[in-house]
PQR file of N, CA, C, O and H, with PARSE charges and radii, in Angstrom:
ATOM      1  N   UNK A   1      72.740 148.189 116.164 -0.4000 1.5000
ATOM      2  CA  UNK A   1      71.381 147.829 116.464 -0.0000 2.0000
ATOM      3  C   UNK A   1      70.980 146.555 115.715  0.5500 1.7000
ATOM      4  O   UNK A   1      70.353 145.671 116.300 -0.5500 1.4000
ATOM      5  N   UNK A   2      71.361 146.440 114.328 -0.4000 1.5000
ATOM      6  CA  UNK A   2      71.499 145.538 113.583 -0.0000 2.0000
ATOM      7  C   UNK A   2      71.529 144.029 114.302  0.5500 1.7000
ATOM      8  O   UNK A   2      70.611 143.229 114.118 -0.5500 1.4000
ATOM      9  H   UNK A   2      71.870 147.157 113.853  0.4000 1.0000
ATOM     10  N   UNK A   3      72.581 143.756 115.064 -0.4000 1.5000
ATOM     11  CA  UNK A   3      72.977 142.940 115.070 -0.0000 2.0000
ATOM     12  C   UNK A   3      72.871 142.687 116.334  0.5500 1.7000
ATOM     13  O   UNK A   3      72.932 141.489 116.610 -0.5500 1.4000
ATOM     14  H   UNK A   3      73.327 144.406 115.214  0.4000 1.0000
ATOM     15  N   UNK A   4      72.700 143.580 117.407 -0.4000 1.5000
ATOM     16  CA  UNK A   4      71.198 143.205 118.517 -0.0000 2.0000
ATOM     17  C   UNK A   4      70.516 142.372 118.801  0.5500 1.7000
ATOM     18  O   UNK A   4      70.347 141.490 119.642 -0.5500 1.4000
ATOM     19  H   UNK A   4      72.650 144.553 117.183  0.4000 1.0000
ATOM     20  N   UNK A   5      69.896 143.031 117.441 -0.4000 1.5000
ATOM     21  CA  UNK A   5      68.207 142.094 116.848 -0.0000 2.0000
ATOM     22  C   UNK A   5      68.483 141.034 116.402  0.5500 1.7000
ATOM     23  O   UNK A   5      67.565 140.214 116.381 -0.5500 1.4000
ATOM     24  H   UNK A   5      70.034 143.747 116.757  0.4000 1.0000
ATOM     25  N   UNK A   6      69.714 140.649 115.915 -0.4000 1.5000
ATOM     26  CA  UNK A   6      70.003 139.410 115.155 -0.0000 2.0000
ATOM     27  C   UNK A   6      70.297 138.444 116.521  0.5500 1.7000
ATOM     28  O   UNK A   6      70.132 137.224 116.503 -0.5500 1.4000
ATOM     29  H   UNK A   6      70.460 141.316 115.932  0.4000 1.0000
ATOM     30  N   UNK A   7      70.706 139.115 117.566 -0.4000 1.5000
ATOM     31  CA  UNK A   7      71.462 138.180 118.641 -0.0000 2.0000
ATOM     32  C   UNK A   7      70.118 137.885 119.279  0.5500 1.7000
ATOM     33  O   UNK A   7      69.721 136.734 119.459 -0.5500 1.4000
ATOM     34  H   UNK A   7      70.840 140.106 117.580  0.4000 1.0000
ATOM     35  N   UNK A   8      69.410 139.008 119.627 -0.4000 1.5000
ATOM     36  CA  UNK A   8      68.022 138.814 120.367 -0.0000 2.0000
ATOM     37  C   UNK A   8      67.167 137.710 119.680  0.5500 1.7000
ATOM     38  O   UNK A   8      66.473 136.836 120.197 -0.5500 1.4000
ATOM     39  H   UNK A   8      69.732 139.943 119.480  0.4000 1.0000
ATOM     40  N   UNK A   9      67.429 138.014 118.265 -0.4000 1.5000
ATOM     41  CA  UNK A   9      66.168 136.827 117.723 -0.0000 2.0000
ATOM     42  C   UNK A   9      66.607 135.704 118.196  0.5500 1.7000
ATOM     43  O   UNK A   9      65.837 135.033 118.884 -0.5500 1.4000
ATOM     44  H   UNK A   9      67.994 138.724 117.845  0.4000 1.0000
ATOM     45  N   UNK A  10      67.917 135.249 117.945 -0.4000 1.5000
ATOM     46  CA  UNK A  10      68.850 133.511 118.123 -0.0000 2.0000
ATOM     47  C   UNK A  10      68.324 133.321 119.732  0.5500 1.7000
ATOM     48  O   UNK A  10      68.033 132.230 120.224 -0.5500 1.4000
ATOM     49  H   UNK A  10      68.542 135.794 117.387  0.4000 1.0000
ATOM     50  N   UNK A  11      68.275 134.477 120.358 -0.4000 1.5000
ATOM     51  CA  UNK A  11      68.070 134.207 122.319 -0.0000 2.0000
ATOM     52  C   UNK A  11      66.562 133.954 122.593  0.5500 1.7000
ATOM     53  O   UNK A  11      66.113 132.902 123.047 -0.5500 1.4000
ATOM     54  H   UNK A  11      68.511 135.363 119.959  0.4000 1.0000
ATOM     55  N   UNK A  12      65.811 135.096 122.246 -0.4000 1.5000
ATOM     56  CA  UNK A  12      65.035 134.821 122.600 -0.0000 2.0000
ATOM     57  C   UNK A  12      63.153 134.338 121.093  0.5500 1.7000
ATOM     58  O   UNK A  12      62.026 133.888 121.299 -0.5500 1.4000
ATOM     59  H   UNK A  12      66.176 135.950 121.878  0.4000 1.0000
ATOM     60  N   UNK A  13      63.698 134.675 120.168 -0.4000 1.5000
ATOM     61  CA  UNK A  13      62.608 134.468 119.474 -0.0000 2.0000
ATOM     62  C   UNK A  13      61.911 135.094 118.984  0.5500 1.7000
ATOM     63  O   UNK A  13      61.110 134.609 118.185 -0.5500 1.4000
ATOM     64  H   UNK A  13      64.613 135.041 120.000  0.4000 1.0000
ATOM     65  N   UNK A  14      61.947 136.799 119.346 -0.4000 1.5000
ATOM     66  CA  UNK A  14      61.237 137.418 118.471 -0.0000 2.0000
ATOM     67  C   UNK A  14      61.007 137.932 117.272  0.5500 1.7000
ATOM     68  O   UNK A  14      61.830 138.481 116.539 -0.5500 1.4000
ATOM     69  H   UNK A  14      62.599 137.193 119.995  0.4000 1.0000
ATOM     70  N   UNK A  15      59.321 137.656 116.981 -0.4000 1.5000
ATOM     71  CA  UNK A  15      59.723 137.646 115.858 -0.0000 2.0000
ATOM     72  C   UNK A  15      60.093 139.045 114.830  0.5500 1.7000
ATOM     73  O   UNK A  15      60.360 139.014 113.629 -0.5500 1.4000
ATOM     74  H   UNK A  15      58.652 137.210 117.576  0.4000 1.0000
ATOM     75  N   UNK A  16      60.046 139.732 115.347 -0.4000 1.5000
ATOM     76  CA  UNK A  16      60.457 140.936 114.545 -0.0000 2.0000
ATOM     77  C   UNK A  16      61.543 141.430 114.560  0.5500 1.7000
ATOM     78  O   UNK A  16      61.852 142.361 113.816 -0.5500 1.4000
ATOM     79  H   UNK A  16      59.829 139.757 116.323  0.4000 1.0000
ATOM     80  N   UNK A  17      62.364 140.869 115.456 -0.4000 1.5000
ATOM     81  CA  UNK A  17      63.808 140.833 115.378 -0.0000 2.0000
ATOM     82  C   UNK A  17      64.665 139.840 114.503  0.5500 1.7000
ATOM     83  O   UNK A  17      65.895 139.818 114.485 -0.5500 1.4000
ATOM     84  H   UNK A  17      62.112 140.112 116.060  0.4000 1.0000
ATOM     85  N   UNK A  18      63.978 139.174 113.913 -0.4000 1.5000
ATOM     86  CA  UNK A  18      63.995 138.468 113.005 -0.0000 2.0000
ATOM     87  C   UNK A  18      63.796 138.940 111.230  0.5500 1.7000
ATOM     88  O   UNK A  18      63.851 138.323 110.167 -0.5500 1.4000
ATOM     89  H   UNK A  18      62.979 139.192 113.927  0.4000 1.0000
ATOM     90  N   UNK A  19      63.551 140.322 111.622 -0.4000 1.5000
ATOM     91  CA  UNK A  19      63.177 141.379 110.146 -0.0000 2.0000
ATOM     92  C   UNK A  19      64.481 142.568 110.750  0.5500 1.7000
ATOM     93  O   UNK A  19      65.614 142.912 110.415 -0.5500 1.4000
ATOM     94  H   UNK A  19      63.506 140.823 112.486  0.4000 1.0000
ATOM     95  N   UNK A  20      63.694 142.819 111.596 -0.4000 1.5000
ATOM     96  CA  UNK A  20      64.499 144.387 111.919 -0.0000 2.0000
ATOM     97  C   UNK A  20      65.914 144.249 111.852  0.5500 1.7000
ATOM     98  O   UNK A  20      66.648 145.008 111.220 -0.5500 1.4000
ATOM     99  H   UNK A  20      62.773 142.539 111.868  0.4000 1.0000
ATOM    100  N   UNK A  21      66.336 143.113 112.619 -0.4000 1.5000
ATOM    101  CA  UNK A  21      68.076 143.143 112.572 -0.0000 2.0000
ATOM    102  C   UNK A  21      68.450 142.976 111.300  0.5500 1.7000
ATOM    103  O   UNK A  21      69.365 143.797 111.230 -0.5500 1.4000
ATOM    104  H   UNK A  21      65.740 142.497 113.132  0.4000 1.0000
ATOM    105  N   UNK A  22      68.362 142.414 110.109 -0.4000 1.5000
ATOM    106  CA  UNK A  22      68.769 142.869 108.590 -0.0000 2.0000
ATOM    107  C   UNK A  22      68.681 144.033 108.075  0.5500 1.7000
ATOM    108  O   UNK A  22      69.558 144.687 107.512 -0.5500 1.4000
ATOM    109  H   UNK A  22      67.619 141.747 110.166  0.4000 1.0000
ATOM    110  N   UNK A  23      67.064 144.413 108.376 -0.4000 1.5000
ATOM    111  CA  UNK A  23      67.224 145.601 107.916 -0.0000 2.0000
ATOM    112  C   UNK A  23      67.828 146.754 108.409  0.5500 1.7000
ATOM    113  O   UNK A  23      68.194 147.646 107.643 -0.5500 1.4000
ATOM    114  H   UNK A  23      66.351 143.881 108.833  0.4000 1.0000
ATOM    115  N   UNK A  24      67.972 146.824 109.658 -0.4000 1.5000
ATOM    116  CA  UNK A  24      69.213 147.701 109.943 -0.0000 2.0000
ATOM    117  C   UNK A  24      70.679 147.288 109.697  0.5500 1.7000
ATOM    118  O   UNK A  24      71.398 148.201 109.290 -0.5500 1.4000
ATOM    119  H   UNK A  24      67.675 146.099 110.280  0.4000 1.0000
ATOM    120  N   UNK A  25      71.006 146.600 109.794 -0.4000 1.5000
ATOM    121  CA  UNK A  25      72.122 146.026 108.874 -0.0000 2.0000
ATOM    122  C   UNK A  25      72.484 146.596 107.609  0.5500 1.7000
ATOM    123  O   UNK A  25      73.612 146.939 107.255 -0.5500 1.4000
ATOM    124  H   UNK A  25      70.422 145.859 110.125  0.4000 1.0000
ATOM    125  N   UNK A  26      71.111 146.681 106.783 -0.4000 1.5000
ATOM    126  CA  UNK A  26      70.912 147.383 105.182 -0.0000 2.0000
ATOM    127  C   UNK A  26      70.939 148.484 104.932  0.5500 1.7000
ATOM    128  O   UNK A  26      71.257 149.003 103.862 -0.5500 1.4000
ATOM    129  H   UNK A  26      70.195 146.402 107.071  0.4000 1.0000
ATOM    130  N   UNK A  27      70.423 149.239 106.422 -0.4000 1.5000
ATOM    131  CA  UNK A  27      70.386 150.397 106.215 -0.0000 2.0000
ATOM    132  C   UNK A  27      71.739 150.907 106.595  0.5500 1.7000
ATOM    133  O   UNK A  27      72.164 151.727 105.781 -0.5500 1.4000
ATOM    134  H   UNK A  27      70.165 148.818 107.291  0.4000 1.0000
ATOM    135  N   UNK A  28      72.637 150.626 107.722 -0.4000 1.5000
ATOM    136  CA  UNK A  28      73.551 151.270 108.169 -0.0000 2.0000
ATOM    137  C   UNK A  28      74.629 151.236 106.809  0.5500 1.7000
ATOM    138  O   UNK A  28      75.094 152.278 106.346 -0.5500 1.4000
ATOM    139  H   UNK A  28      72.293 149.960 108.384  0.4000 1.0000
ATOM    140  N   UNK A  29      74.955 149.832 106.235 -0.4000 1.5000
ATOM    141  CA  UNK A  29      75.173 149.847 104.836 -0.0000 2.0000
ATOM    142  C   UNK A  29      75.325 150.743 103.638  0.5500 1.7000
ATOM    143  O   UNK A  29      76.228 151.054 102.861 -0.5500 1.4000
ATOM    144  H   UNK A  29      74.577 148.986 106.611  0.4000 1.0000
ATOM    145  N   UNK A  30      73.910 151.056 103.844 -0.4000 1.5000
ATOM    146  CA  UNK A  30      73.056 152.127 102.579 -0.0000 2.0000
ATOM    147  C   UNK A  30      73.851 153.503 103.115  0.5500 1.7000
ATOM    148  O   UNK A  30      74.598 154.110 102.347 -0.5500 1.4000
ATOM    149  H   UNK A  30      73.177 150.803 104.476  0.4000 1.0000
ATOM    150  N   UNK A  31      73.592 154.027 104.747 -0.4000 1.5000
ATOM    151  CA  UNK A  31      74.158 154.841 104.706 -0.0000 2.0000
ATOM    152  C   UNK A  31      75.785 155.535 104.957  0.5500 1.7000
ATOM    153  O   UNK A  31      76.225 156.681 105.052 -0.5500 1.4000
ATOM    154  H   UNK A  31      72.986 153.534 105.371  0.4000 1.0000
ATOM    155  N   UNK A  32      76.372 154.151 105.003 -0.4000 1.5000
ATOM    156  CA  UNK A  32      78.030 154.186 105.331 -0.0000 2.0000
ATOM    157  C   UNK A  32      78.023 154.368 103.252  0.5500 1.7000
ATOM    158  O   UNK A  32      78.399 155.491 102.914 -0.5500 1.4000
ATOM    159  H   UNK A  32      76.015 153.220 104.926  0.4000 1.0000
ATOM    160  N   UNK A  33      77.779 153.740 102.451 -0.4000 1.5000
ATOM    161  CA  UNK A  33      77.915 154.106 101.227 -0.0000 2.0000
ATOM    162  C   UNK A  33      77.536 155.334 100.790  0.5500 1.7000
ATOM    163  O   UNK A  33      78.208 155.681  99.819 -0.5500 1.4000
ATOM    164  H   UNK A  33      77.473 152.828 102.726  0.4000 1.0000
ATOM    165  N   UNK A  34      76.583 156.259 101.188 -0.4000 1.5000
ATOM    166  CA  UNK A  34      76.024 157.308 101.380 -0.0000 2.0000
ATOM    167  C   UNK A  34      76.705 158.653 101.844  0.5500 1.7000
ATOM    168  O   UNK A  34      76.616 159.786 101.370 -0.5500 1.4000
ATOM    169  H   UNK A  34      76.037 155.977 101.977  0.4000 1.0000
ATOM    170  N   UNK A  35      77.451 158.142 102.977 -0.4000 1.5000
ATOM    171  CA  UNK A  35      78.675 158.812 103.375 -0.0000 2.0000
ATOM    172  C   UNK A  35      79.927 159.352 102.441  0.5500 1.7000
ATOM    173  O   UNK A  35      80.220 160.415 101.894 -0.5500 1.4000
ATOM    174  H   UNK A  35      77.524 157.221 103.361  0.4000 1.0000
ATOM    175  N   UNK A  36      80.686 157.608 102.601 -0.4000 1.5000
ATOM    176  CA  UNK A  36      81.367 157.668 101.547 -0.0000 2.0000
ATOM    177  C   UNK A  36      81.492 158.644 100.192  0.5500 1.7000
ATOM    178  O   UNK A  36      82.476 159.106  99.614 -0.5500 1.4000
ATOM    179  H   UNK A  36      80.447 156.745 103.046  0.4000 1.0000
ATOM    180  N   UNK A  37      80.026 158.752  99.940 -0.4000 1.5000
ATOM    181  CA  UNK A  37      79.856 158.682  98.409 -0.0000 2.0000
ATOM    182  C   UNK A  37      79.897 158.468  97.429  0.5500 1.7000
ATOM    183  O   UNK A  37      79.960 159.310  96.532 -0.5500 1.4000
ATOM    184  H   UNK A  37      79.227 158.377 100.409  0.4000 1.0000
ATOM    185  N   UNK A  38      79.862 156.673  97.221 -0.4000 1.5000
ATOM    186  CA  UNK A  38      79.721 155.706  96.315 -0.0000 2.0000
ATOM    187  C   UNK A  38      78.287 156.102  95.994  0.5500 1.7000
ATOM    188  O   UNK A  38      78.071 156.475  94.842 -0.5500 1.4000
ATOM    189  H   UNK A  38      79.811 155.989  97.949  0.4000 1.0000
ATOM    190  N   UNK A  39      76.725 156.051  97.338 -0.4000 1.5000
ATOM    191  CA  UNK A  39      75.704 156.500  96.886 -0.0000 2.0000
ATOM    192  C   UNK A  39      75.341 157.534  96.578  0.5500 1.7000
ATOM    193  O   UNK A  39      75.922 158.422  97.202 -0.5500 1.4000
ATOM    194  H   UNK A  39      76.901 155.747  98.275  0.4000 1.0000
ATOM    195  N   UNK A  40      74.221 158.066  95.491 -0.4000 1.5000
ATOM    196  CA  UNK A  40      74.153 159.615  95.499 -0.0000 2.0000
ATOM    197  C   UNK A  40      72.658 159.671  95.644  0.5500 1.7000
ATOM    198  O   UNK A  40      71.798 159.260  94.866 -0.5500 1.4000
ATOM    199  H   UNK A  40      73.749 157.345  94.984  0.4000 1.0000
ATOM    200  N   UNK A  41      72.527 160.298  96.869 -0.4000 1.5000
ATOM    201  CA  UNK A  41      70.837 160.226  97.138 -0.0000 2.0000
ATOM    202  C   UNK A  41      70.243 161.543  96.890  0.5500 1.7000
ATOM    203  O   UNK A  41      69.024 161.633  96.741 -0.5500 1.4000
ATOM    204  H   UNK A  41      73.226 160.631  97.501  0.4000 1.0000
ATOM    205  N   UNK A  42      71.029 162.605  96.832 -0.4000 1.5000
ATOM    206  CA  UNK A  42      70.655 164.435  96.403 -0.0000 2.0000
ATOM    207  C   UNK A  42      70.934 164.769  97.946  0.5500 1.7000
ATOM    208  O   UNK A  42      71.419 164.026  98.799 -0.5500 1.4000
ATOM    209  H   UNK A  42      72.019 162.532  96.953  0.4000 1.0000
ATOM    210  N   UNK A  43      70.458 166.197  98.076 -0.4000 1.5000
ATOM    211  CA  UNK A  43      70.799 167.149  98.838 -0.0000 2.0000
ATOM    212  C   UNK A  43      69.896 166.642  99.995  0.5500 1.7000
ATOM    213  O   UNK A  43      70.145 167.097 101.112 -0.5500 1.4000
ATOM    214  H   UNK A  43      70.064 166.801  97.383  0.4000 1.0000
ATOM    215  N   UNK A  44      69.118 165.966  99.895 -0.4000 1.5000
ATOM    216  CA  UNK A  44      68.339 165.584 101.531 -0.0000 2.0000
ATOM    217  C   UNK A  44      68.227 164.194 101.665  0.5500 1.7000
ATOM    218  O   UNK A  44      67.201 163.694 102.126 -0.5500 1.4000
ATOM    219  H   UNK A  44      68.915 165.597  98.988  0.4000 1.0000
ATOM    220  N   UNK A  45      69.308 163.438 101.258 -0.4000 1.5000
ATOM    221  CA  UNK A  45      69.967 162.072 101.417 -0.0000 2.0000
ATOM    222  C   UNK A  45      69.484 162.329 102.685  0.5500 1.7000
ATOM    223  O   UNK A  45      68.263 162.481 102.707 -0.5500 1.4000
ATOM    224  H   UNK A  45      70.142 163.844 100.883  0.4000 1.0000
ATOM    225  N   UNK A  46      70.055 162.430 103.758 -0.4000 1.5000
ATOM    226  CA  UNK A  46      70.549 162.004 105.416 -0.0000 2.0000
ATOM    227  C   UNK A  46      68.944 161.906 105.641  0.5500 1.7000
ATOM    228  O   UNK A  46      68.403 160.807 105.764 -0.5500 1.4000
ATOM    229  H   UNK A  46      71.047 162.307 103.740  0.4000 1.0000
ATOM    230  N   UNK A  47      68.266 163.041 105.684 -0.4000 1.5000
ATOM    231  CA  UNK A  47      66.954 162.857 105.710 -0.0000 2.0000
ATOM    232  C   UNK A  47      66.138 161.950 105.372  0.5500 1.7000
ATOM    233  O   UNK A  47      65.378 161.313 106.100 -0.5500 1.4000
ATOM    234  H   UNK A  47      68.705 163.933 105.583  0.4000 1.0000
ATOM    235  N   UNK A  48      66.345 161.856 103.832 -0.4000 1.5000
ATOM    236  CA  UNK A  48      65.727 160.365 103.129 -0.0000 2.0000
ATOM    237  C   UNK A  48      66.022 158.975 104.221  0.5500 1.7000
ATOM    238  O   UNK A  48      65.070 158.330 104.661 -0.5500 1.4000
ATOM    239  H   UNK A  48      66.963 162.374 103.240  0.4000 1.0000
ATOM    240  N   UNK A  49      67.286 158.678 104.529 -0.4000 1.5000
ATOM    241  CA  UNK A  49      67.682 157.901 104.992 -0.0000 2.0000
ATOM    242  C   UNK A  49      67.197 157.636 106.277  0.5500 1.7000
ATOM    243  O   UNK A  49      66.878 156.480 106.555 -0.5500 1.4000
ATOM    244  H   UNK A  49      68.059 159.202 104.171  0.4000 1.0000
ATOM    245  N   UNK A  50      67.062 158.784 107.335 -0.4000 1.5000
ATOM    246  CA  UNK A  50      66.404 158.619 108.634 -0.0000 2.0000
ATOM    247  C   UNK A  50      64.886 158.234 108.393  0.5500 1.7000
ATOM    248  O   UNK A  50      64.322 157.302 108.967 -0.5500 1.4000
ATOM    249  H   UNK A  50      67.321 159.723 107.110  0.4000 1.0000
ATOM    250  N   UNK A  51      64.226 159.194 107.338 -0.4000 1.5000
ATOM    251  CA  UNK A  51      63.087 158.906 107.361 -0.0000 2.0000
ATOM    252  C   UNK A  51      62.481 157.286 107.296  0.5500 1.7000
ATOM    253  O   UNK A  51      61.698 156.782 108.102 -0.5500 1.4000
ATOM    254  H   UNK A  51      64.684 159.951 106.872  0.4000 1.0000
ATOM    255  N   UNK A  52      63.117 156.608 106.033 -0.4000 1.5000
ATOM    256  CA  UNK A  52      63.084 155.243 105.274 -0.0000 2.0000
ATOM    257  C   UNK A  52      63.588 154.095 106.817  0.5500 1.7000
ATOM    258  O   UNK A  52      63.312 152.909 106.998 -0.5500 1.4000
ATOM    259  H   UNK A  52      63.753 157.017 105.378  0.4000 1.0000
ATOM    260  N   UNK A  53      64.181 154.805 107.467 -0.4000 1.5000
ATOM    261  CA  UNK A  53      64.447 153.598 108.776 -0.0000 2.0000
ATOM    262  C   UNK A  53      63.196 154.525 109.831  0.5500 1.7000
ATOM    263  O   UNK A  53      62.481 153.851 110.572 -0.5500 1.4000
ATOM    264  H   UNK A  53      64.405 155.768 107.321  0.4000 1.0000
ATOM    265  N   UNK A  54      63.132 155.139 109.819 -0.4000 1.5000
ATOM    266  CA  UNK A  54      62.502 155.169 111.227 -0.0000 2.0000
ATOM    267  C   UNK A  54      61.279 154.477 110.285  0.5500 1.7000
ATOM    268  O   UNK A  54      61.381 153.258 110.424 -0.5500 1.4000
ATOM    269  H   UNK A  54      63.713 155.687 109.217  0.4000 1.0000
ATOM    270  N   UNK A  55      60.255 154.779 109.456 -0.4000 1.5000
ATOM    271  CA  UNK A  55      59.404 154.367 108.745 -0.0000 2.0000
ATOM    272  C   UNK A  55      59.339 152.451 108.766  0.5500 1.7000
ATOM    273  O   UNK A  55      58.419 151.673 109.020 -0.5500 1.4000
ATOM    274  H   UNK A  55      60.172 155.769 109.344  0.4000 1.0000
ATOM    275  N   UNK A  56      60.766 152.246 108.375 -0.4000 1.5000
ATOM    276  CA  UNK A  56      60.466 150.694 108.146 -0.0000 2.0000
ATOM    277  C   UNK A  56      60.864 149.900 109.419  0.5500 1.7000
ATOM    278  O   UNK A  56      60.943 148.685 109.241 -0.5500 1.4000
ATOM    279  H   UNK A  56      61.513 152.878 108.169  0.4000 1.0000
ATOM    280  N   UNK A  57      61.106 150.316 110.563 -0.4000 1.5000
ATOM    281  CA  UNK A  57      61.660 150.068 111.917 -0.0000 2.0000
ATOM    282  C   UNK A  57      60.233 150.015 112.032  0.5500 1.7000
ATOM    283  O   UNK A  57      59.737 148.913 111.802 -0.5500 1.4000
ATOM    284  H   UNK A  57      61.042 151.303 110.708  0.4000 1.0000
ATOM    285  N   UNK A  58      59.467 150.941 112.332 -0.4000 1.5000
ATOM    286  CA  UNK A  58      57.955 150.769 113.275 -0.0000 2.0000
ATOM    287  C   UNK A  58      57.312 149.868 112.337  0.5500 1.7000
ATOM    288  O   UNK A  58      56.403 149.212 112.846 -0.5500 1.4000
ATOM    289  H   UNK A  58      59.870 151.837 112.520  0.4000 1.0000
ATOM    290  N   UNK A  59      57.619 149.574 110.637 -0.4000 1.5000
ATOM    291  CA  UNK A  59      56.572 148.830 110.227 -0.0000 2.0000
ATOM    292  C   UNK A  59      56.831 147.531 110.223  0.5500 1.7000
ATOM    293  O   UNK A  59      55.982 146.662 110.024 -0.5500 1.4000
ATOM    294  H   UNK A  59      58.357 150.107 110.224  0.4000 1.0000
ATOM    295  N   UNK A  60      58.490 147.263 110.529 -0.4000 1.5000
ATOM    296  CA  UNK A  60      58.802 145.935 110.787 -0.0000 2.0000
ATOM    297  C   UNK A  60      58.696 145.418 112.225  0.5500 1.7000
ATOM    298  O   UNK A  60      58.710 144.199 112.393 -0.5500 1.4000
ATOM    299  H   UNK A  60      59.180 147.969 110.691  0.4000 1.0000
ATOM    300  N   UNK A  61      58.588 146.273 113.318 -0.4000 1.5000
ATOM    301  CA  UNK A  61      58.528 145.739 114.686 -0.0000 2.0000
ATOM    302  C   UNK A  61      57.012 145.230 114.638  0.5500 1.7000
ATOM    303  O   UNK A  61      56.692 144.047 114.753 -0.5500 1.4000
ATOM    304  H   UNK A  61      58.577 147.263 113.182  0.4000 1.0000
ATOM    305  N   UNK A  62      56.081 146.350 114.442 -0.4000 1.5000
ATOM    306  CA  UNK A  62      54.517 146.176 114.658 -0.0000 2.0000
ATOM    307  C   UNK A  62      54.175 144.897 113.582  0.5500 1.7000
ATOM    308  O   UNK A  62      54.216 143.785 114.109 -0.5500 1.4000
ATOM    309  H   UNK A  62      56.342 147.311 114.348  0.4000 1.0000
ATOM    310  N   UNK A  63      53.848 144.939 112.153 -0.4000 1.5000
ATOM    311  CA  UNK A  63      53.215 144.371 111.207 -0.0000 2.0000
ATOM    312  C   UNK A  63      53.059 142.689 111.654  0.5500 1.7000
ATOM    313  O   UNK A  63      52.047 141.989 111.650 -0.5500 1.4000
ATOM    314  H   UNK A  63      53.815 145.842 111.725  0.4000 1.0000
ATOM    315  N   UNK A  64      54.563 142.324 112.060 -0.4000 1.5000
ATOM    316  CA  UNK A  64      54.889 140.607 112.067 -0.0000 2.0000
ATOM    317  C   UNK A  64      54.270 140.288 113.228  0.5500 1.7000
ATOM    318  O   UNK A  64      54.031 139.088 113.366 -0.5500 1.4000
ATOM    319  H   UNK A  64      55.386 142.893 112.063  0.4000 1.0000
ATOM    320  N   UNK A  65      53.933 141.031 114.125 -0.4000 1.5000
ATOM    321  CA  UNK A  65      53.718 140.603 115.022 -0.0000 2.0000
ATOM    322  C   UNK A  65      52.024 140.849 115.705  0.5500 1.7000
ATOM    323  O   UNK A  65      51.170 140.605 116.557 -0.5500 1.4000
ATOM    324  H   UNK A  65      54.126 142.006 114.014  0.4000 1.0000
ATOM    325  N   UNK A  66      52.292 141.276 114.952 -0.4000 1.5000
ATOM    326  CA  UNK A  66      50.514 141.170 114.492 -0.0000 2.0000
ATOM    327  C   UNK A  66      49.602 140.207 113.962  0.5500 1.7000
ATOM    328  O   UNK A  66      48.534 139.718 114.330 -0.5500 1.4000
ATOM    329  H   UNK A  66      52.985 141.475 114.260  0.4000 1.0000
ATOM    330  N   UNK A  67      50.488 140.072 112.821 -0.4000 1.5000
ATOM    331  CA  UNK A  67      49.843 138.774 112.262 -0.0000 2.0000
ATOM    332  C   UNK A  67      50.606 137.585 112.333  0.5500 1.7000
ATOM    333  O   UNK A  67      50.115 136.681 111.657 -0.5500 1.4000
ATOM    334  H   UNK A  67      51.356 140.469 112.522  0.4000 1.0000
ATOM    335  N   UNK A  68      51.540 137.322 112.872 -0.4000 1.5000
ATOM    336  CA  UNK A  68      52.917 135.729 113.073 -0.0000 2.0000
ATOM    337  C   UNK A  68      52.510 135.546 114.708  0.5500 1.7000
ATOM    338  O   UNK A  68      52.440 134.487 115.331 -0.5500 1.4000
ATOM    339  H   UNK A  68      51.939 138.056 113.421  0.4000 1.0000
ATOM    340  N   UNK A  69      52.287 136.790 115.154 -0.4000 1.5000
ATOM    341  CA  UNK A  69      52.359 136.509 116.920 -0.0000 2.0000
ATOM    342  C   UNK A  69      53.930 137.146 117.434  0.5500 1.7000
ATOM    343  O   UNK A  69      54.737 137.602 116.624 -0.5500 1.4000
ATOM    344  H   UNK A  69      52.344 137.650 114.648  0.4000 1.0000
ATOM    345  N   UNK A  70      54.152 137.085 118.777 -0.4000 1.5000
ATOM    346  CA  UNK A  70      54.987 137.607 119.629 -0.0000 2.0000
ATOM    347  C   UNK A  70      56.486 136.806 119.280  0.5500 1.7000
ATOM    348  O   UNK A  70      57.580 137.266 118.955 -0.5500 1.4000
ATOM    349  H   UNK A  70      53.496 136.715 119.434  0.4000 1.0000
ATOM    350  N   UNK A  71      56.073 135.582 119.475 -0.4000 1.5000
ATOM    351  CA  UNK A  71      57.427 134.643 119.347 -0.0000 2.0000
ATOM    352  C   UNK A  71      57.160 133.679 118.472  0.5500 1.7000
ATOM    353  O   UNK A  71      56.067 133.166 118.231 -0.5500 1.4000
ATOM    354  H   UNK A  71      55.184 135.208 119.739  0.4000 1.0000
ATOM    355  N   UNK A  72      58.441 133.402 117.895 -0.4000 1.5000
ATOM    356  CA  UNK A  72      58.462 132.521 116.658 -0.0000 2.0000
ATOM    357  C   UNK A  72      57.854 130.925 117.726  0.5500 1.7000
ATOM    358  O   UNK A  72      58.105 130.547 118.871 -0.5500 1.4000
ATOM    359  H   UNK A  72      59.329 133.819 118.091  0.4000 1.0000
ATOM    360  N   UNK A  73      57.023 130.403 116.648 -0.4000 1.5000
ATOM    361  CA  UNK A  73      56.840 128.789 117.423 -0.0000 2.0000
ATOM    362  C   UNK A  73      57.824 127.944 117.412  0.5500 1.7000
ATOM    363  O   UNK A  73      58.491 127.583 116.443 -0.5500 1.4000
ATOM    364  H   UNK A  73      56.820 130.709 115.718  0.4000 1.0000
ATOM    365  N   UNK A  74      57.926 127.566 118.735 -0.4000 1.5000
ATOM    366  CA  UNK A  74      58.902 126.114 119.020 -0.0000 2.0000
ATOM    367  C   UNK A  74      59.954 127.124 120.434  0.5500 1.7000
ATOM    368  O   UNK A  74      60.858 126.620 121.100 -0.5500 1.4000
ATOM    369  H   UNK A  74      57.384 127.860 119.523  0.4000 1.0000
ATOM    370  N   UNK A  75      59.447 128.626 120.546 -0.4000 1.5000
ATOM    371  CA  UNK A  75      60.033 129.059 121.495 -0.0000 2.0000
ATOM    372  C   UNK A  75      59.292 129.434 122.534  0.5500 1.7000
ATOM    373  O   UNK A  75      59.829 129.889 123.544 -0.5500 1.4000
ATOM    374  H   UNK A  75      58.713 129.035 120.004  0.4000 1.0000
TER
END
């Protein structure tokens, strides 16, 4: 999904694909280490983890584009 958003932003400009595709990037990251178990998040890790993306997914799609606008300028 990550990297989607990263392709979508370069195509078309939006701007919150311009947040979101890193941060899913960070997160899939966070939770492939998580997996692993390099990270130790406790017994409701997976949870923590869904929660913290679905949470910062709606606040990174909505927020920027609220106040930056729809598409980055010059597109």
């Amino acid at each position: 999904m990550g990297v989607a958003c990263i392709v979508n932003a370069l195509r078309c400009g939006r701007v919150h694909c311009y947040l979101t595709g890193p941060f899913f990037l960070l997160m899939a990251l966070i939770a492939l280490s998580y997996g692993l178990g390099i990270l130790h998040l406790g017994g409701n890790g997976w949870n923590l983890l869904g929660l913290l993306t679905l949470i910062g997914a709606i606040a990174l799609w909505c927020l920027p584009e609220m106040f930056l606008g729809k598409y980055r300028q010059g597109n």
